[in-house]
mmCIF file of the N, C-alpha and C atoms, coordinates in Angstrom:
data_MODEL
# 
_entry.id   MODEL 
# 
loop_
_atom_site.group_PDB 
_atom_site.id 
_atom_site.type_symbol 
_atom_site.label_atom_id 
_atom_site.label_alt_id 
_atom_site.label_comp_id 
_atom_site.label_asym_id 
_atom_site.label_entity_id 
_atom_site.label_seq_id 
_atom_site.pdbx_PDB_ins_code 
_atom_site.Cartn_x 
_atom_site.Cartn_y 
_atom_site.Cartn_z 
_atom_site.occupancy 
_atom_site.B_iso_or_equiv 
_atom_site.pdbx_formal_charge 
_atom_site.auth_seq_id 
_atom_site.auth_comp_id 
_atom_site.auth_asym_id 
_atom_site.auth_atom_id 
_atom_site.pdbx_PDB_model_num 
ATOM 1   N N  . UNK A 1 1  ? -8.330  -52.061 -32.331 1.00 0.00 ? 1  UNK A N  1 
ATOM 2   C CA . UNK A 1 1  ? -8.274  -52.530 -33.700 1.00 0.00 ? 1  UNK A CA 1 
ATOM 3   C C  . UNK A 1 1  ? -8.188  -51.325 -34.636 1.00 0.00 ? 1  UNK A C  1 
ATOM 4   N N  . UNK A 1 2  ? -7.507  -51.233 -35.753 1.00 0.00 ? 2  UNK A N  1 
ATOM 5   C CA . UNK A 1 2  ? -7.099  -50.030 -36.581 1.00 0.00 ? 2  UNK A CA 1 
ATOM 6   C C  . UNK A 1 2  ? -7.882  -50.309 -37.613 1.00 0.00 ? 2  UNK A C  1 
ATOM 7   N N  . UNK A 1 3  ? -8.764  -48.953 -37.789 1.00 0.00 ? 3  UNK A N  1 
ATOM 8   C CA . UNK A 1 3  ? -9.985  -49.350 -38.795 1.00 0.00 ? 3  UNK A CA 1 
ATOM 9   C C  . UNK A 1 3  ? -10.001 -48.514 -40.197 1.00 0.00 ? 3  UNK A C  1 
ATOM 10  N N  . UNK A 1 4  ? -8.701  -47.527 -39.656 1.00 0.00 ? 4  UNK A N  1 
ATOM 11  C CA . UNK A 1 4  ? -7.709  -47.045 -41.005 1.00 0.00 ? 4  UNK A CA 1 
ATOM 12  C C  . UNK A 1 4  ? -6.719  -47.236 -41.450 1.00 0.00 ? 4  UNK A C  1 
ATOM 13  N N  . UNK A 1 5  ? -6.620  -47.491 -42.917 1.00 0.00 ? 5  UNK A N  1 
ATOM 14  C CA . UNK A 1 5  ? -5.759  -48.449 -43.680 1.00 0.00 ? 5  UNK A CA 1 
ATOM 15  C C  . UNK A 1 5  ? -4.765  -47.204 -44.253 1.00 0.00 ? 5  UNK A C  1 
ATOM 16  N N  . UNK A 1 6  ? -4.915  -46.090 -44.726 1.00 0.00 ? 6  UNK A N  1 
ATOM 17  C CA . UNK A 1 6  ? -4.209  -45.371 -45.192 1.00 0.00 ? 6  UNK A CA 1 
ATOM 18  C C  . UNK A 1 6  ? -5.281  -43.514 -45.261 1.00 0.00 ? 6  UNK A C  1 
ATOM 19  N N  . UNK A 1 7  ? -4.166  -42.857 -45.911 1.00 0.00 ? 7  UNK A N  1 
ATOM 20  C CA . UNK A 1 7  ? -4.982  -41.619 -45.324 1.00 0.00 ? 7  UNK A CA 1 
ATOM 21  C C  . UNK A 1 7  ? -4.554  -41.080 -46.987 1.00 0.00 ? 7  UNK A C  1 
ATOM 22  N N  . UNK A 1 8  ? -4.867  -40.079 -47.638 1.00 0.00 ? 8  UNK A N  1 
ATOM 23  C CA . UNK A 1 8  ? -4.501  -39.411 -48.760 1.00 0.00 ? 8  UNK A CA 1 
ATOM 24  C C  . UNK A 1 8  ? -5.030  -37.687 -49.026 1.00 0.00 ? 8  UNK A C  1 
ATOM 25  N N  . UNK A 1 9  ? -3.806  -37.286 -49.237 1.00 0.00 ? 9  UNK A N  1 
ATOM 26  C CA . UNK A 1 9  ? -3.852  -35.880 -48.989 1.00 0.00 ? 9  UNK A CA 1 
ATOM 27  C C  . UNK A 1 9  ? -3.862  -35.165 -50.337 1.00 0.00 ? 9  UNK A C  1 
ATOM 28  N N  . UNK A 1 10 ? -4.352  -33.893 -50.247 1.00 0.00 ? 10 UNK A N  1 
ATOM 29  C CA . UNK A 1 10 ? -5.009  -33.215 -51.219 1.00 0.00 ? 10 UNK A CA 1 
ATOM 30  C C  . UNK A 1 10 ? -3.561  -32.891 -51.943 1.00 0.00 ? 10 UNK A C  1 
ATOM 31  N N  . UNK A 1 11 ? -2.380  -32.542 -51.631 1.00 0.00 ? 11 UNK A N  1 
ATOM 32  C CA . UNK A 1 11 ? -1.130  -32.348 -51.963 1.00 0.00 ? 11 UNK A CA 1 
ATOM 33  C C  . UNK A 1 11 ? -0.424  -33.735 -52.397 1.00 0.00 ? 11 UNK A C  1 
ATOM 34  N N  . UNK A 1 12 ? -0.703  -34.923 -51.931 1.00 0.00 ? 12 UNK A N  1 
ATOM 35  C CA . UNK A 1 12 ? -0.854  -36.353 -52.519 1.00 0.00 ? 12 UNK A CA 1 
ATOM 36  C C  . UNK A 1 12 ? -1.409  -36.651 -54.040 1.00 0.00 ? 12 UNK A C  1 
ATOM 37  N N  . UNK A 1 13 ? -2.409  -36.527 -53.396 1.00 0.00 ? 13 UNK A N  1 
ATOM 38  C CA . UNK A 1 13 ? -2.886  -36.642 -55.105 1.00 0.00 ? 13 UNK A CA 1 
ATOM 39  C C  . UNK A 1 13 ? -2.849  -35.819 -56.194 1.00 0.00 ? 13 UNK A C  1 
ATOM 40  N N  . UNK A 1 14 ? -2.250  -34.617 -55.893 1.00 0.00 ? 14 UNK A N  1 
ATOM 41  C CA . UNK A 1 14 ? -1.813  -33.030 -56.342 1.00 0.00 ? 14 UNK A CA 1 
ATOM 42  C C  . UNK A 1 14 ? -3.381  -32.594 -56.771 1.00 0.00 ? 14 UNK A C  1 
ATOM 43  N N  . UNK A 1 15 ? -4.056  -32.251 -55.945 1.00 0.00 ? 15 UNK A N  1 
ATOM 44  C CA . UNK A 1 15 ? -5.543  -31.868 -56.363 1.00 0.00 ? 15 UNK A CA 1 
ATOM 45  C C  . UNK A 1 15 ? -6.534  -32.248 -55.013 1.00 0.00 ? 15 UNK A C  1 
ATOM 46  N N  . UNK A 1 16 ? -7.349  -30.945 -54.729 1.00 0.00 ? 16 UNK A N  1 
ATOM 47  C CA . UNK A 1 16 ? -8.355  -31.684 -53.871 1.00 0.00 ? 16 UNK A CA 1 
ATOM 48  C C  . UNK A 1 16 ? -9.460  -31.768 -54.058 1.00 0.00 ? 16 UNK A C  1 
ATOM 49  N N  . UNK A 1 17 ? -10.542 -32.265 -53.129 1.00 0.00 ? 17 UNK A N  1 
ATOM 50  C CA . UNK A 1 17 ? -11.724 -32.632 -53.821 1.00 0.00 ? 17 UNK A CA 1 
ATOM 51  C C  . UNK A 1 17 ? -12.776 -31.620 -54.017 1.00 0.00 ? 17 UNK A C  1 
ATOM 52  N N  . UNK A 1 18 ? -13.889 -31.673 -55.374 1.00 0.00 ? 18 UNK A N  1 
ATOM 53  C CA . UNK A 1 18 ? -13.942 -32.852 -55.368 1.00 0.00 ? 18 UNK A CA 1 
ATOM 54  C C  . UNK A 1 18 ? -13.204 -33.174 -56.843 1.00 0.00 ? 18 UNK A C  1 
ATOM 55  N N  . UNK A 1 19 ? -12.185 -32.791 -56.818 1.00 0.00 ? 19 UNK A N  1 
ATOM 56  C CA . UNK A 1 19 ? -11.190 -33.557 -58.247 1.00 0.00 ? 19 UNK A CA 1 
ATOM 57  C C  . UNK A 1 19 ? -11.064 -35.067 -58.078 1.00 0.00 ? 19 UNK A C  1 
ATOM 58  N N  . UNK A 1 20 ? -11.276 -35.419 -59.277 1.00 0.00 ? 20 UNK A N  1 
ATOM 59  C CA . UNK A 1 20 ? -11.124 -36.844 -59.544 1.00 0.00 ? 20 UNK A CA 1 
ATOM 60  C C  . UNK A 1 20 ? -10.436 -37.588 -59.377 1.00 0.00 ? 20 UNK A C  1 
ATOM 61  N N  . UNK A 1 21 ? -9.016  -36.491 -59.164 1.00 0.00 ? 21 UNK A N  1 
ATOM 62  C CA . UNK A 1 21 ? -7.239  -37.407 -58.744 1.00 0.00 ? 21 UNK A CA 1 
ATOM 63  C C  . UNK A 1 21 ? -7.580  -37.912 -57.698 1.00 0.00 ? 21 UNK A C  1 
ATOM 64  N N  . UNK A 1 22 ? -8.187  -37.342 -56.424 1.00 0.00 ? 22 UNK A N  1 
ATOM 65  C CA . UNK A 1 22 ? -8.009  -37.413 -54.744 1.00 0.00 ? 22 UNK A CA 1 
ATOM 66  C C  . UNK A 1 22 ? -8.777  -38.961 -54.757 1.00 0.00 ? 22 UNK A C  1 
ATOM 67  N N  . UNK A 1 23 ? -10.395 -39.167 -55.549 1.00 0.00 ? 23 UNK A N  1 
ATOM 68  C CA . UNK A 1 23 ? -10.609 -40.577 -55.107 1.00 0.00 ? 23 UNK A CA 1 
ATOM 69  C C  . UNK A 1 23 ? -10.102 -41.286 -56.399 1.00 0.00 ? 23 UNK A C  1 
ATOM 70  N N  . UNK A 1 24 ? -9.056  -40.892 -57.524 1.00 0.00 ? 24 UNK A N  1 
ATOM 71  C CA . UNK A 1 24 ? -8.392  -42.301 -58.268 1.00 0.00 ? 24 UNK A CA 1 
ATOM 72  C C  . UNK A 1 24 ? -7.626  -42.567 -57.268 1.00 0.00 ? 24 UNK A C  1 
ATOM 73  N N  . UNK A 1 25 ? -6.748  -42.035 -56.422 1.00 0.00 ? 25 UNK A N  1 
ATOM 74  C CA . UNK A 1 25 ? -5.759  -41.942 -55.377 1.00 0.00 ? 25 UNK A CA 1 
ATOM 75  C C  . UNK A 1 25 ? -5.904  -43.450 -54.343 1.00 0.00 ? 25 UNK A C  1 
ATOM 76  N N  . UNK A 1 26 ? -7.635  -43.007 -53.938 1.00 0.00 ? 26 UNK A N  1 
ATOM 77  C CA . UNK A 1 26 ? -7.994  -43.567 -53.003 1.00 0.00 ? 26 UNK A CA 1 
ATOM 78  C C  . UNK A 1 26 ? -8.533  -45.275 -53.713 1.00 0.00 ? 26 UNK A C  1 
ATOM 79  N N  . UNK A 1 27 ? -8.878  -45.091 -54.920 1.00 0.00 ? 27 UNK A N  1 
ATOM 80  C CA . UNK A 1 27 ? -8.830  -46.516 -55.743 1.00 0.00 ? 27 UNK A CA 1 
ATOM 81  C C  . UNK A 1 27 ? -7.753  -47.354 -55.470 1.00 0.00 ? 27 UNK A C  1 
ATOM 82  N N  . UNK A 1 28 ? -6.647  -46.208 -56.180 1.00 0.00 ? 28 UNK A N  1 
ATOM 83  C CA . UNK A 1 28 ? -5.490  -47.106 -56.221 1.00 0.00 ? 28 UNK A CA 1 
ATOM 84  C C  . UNK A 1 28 ? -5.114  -47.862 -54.880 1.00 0.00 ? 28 UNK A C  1 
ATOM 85  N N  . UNK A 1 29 ? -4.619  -47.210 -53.792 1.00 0.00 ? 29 UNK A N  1 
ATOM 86  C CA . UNK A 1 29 ? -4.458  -47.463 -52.212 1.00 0.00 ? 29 UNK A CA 1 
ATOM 87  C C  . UNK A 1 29 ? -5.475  -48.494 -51.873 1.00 0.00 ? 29 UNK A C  1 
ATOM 88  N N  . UNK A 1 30 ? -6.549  -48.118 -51.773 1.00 0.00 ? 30 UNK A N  1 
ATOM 89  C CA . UNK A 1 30 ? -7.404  -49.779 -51.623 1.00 0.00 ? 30 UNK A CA 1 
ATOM 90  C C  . UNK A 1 30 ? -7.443  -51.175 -52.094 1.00 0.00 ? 30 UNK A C  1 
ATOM 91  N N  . UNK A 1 31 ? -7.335  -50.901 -53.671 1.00 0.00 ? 31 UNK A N  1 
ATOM 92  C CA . UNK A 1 31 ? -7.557  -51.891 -54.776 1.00 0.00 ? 31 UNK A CA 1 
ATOM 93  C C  . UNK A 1 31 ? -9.020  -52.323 -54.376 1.00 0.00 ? 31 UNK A C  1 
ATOM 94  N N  . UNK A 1 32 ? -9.835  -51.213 -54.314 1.00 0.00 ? 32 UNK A N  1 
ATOM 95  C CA . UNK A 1 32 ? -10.963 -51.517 -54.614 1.00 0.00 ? 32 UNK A CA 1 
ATOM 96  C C  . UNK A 1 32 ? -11.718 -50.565 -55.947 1.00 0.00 ? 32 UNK A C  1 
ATOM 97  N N  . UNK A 1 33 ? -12.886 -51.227 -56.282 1.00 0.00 ? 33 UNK A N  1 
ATOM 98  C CA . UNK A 1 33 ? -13.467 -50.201 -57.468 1.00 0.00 ? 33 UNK A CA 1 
ATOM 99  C C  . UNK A 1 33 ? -14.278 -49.572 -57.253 1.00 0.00 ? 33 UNK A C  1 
ATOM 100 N N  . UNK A 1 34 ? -14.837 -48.444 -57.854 1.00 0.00 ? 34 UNK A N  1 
ATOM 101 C CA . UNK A 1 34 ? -15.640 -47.144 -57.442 1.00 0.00 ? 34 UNK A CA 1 
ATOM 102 C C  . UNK A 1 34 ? -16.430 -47.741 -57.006 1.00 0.00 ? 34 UNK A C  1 
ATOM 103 N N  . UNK A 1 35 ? -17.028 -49.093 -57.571 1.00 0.00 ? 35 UNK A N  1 
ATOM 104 C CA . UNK A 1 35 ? -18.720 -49.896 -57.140 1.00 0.00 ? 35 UNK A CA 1 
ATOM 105 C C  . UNK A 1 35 ? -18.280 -50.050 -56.018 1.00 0.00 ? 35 UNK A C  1 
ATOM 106 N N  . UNK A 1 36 ? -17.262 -50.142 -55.335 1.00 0.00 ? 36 UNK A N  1 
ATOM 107 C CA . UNK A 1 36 ? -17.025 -50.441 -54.013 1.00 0.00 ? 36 UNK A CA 1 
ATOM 108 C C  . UNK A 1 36 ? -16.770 -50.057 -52.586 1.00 0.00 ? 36 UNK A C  1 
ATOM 109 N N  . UNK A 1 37 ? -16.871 -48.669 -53.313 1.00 0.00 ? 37 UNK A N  1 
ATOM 110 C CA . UNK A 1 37 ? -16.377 -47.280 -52.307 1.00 0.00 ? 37 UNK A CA 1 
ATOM 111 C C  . UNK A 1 37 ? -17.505 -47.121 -51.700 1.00 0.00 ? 37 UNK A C  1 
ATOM 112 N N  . UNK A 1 38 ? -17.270 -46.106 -50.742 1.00 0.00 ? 38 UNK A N  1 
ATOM 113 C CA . UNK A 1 38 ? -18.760 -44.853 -49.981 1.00 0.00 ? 38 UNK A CA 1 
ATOM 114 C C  . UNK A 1 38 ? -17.772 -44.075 -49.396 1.00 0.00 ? 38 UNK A C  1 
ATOM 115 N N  . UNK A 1 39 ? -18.268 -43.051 -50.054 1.00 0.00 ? 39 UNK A N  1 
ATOM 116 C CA . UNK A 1 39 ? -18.008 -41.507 -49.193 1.00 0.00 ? 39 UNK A CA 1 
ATOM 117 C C  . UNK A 1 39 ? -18.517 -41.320 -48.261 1.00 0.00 ? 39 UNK A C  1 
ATOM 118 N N  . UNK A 1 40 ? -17.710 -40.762 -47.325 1.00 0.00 ? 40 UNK A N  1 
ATOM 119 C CA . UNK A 1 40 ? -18.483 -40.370 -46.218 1.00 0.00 ? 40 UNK A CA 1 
ATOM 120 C C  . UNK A 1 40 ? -18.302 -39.043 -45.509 1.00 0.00 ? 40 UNK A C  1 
ATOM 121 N N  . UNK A 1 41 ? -18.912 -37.578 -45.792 1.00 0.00 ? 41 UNK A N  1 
ATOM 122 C CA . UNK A 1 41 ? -18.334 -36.418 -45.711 1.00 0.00 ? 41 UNK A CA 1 
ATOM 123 C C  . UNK A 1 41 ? -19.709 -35.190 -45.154 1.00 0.00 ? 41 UNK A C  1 
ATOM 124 N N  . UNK A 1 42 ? -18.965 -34.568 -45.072 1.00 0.00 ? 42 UNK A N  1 
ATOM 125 C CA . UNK A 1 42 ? -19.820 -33.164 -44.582 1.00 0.00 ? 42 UNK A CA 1 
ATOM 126 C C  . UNK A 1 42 ? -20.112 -31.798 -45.518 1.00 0.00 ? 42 UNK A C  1 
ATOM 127 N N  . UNK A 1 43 ? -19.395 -32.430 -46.782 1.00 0.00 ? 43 UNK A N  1 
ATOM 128 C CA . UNK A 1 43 ? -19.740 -31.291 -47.698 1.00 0.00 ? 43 UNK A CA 1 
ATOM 129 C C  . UNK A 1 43 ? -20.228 -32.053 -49.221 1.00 0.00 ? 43 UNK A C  1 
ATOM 130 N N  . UNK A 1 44 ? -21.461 -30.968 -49.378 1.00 0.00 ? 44 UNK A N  1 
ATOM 131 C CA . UNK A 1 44 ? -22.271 -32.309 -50.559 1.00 0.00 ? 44 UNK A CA 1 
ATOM 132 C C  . UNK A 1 44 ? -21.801 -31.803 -51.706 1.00 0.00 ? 44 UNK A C  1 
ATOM 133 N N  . UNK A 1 45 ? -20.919 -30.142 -51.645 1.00 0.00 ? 45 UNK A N  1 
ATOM 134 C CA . UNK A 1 45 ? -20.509 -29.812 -52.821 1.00 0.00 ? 45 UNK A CA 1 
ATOM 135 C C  . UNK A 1 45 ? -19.437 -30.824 -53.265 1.00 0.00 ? 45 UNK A C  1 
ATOM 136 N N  . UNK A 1 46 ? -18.409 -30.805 -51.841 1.00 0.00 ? 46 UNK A N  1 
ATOM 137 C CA . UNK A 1 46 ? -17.414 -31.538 -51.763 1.00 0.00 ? 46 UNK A CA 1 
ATOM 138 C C  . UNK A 1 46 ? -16.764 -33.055 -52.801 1.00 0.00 ? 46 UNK A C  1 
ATOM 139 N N  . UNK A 1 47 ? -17.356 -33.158 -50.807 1.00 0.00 ? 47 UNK A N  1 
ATOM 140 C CA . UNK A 1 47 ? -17.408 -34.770 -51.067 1.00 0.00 ? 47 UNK A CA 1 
ATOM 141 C C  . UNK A 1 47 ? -18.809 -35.753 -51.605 1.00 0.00 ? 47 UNK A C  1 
ATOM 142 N N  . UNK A 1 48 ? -19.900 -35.157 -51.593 1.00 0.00 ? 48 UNK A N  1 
ATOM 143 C CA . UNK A 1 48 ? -20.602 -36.209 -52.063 1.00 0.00 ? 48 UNK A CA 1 
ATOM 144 C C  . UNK A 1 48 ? -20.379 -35.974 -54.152 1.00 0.00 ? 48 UNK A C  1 
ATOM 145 N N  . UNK A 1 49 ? -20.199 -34.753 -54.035 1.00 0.00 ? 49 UNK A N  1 
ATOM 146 C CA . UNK A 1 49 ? -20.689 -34.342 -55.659 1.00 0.00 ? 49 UNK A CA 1 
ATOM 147 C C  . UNK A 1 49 ? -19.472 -35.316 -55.864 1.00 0.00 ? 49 UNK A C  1 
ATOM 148 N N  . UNK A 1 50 ? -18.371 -34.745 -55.702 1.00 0.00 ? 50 UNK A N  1 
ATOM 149 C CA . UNK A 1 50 ? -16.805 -35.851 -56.122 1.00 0.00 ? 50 UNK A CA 1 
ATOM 150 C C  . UNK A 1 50 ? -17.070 -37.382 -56.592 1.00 0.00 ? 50 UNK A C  1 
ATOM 151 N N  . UNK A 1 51 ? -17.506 -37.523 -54.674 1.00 0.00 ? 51 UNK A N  1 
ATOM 152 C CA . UNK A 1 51 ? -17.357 -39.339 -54.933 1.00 0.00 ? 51 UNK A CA 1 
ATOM 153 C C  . UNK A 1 51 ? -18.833 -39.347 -56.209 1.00 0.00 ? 51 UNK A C  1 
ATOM 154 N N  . UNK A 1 52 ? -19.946 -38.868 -56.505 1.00 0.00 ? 52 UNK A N  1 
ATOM 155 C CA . UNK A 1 52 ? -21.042 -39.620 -57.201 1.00 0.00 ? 52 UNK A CA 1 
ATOM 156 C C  . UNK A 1 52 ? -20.146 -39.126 -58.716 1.00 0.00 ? 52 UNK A C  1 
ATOM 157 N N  . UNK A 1 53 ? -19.085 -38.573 -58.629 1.00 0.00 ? 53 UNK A N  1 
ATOM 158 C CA . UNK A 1 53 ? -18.656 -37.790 -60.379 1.00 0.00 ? 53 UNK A CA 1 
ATOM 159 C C  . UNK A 1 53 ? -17.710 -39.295 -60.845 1.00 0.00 ? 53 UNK A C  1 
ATOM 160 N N  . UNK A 1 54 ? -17.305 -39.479 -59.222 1.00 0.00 ? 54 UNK A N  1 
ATOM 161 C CA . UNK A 1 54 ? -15.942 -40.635 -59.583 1.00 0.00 ? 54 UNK A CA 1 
ATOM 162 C C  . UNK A 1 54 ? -16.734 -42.490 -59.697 1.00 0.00 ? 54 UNK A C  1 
ATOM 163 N N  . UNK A 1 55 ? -17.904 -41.915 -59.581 1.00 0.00 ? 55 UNK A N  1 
ATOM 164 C CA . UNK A 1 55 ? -18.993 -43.284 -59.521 1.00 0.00 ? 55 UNK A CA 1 
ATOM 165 C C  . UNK A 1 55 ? -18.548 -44.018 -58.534 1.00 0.00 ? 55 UNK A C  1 
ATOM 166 N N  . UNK A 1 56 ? -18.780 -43.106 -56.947 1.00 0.00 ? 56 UNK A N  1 
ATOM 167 C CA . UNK A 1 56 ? -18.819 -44.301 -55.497 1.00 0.00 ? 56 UNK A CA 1 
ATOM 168 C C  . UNK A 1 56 ? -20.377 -43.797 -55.335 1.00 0.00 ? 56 UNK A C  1 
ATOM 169 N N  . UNK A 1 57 ? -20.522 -44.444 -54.336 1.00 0.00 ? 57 UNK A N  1 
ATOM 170 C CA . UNK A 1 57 ? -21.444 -44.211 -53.283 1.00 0.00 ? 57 UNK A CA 1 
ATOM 171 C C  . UNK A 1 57 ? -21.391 -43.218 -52.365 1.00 0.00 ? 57 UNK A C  1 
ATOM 172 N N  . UNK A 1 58 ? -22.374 -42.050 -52.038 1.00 0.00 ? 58 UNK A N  1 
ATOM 173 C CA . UNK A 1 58 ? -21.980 -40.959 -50.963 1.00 0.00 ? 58 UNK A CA 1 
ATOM 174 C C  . UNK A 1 58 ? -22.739 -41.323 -49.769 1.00 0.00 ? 58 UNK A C  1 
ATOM 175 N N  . UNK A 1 59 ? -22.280 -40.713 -48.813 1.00 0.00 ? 59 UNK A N  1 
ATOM 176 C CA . UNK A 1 59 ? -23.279 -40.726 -47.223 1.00 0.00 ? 59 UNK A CA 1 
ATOM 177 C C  . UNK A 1 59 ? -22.816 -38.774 -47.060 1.00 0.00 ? 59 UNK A C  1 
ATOM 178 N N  . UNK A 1 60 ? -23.933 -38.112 -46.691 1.00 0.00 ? 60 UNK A N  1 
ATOM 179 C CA . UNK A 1 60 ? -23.603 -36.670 -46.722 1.00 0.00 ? 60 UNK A CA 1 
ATOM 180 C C  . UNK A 1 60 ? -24.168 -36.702 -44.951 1.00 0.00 ? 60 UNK A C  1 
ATOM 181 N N  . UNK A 1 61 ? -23.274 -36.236 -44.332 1.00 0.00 ? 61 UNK A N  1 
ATOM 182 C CA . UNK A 1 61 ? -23.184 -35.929 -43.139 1.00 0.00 ? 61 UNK A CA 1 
ATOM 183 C C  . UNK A 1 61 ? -23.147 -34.267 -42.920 1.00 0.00 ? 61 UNK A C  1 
ATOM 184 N N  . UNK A 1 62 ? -24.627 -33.898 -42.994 1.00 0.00 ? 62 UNK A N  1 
ATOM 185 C CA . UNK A 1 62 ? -25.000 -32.725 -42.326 1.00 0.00 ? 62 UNK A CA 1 
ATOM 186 C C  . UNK A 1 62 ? -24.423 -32.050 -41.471 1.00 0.00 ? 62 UNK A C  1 
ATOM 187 N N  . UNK A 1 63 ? -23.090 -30.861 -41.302 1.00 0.00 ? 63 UNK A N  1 
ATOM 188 C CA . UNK A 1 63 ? -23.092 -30.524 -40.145 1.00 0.00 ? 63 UNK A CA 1 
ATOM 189 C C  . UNK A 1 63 ? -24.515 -29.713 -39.279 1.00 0.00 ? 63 UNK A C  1 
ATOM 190 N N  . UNK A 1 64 ? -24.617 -29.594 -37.880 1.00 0.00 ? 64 UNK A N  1 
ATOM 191 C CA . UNK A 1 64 ? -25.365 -29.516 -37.294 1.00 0.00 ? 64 UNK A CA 1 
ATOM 192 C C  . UNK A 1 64 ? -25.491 -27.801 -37.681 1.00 0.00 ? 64 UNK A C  1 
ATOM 193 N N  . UNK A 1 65 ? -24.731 -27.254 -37.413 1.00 0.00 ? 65 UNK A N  1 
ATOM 194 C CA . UNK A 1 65 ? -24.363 -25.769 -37.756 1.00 0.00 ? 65 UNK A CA 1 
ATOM 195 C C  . UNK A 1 65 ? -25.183 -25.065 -39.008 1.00 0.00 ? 65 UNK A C  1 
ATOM 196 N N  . UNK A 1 66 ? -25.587 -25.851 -40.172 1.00 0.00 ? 66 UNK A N  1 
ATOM 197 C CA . UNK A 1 66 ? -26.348 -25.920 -41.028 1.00 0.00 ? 66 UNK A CA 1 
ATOM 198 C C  . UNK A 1 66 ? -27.993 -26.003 -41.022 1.00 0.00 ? 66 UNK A C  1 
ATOM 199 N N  . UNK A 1 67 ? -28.133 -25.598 -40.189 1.00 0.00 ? 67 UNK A N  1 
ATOM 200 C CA . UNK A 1 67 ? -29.567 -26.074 -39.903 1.00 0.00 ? 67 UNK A CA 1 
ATOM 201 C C  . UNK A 1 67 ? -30.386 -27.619 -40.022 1.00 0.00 ? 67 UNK A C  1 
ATOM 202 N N  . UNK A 1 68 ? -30.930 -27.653 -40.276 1.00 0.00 ? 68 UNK A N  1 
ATOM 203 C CA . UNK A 1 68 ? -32.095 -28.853 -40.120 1.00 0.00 ? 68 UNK A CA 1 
ATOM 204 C C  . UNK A 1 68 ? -31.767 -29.117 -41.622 1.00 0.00 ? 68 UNK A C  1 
ATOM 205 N N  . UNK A 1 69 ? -31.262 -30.452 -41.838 1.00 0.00 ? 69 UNK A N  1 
ATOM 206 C CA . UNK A 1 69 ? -31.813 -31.331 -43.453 1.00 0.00 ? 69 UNK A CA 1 
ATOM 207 C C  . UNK A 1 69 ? -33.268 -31.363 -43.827 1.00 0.00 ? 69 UNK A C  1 
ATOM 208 N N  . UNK A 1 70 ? -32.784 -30.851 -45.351 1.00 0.00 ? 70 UNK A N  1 
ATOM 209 C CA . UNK A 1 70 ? -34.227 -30.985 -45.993 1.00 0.00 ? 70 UNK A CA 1 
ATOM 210 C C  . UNK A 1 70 ? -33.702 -32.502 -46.975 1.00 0.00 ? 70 UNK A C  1 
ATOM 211 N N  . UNK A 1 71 ? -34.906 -33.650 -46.745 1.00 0.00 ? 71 UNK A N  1 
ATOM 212 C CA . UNK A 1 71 ? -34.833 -34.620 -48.084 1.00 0.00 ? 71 UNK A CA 1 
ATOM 213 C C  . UNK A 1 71 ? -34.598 -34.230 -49.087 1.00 0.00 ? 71 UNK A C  1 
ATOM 214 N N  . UNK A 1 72 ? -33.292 -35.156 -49.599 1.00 0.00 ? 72 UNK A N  1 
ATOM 215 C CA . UNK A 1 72 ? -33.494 -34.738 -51.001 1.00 0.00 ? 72 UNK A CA 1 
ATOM 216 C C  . UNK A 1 72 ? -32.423 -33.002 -51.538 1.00 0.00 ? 72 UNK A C  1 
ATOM 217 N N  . UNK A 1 73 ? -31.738 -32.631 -50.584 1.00 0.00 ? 73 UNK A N  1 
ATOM 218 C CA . UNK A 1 73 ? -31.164 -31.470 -50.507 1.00 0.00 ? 73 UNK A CA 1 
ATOM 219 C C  . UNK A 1 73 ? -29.766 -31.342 -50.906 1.00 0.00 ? 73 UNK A C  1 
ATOM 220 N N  . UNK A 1 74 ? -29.095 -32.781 -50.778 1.00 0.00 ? 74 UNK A N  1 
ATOM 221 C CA . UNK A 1 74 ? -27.857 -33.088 -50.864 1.00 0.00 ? 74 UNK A CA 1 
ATOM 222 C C  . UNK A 1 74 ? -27.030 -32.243 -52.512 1.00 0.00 ? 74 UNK A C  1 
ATOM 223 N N  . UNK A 1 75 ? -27.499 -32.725 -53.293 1.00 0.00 ? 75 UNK A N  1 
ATOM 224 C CA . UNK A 1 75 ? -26.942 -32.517 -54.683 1.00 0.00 ? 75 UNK A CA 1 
ATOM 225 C C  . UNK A 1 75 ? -27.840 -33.242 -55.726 1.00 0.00 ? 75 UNK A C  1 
ATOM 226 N N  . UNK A 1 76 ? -28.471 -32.010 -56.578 1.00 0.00 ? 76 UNK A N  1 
ATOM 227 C CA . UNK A 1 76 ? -29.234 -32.343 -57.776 1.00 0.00 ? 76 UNK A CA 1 
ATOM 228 C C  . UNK A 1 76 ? -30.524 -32.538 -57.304 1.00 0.00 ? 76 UNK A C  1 
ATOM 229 N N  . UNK A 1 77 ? -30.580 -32.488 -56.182 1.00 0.00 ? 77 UNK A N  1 
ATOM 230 C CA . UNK A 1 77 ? -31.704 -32.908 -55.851 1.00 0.00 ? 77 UNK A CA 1 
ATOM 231 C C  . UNK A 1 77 ? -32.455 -34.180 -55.119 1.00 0.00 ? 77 UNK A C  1 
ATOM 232 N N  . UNK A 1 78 ? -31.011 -35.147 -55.139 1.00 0.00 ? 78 UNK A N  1 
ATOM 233 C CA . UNK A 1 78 ? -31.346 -36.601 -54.783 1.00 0.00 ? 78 UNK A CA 1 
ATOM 234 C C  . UNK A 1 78 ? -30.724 -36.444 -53.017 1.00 0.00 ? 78 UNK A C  1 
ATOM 235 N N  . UNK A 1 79 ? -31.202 -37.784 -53.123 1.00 0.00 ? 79 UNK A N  1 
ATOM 236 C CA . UNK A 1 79 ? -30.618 -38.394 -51.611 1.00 0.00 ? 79 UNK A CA 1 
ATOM 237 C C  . UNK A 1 79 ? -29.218 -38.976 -51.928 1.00 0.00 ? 79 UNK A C  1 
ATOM 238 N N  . UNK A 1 80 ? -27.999 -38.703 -51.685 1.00 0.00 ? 80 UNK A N  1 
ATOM 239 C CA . UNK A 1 80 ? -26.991 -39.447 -51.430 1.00 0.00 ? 80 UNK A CA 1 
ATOM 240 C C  . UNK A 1 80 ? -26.913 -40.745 -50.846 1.00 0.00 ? 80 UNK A C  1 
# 
């Protein structure tokens, strides 16, 4: 079963993240709304700061390489 619908590239949206073009991009392609999104990424500068700027939802996926998560470490201080 194919559980990806489309893919969007940083040269796509002429900008990468976490610029705001890459997830309007990903709005548009879905036809869903920011309330409806979740990020799901390995960089909290990245992708979580992006998706919470573009008002989705983040999931920050720690690489392991990074040591041990501290709560609360993600960005600003909160939990993603």
């Amino acid at each position: 079963r194919d559980v990806i619908d489309f893919c969007v590239s940083a040269a796509e949206a002429g900008a990468a993240k976490p610029d705001g073009r890459m997830f309007q991009l990903c709005e548009a392609k879905s036809g869903c709304s920011p309330a409806e999104l979740v990020m799901v990424g390995d960089s909290a500068e990245k992708d979580v700061a992006g998706a919470k700027a573009a008002g989705w939802r983040a999931v920050w996926v720690r690489p392991p390489s990074q040591g041990p998560a501290i709560v609360g470490s993600a960005v600003s201080g909160e939990v993603a």
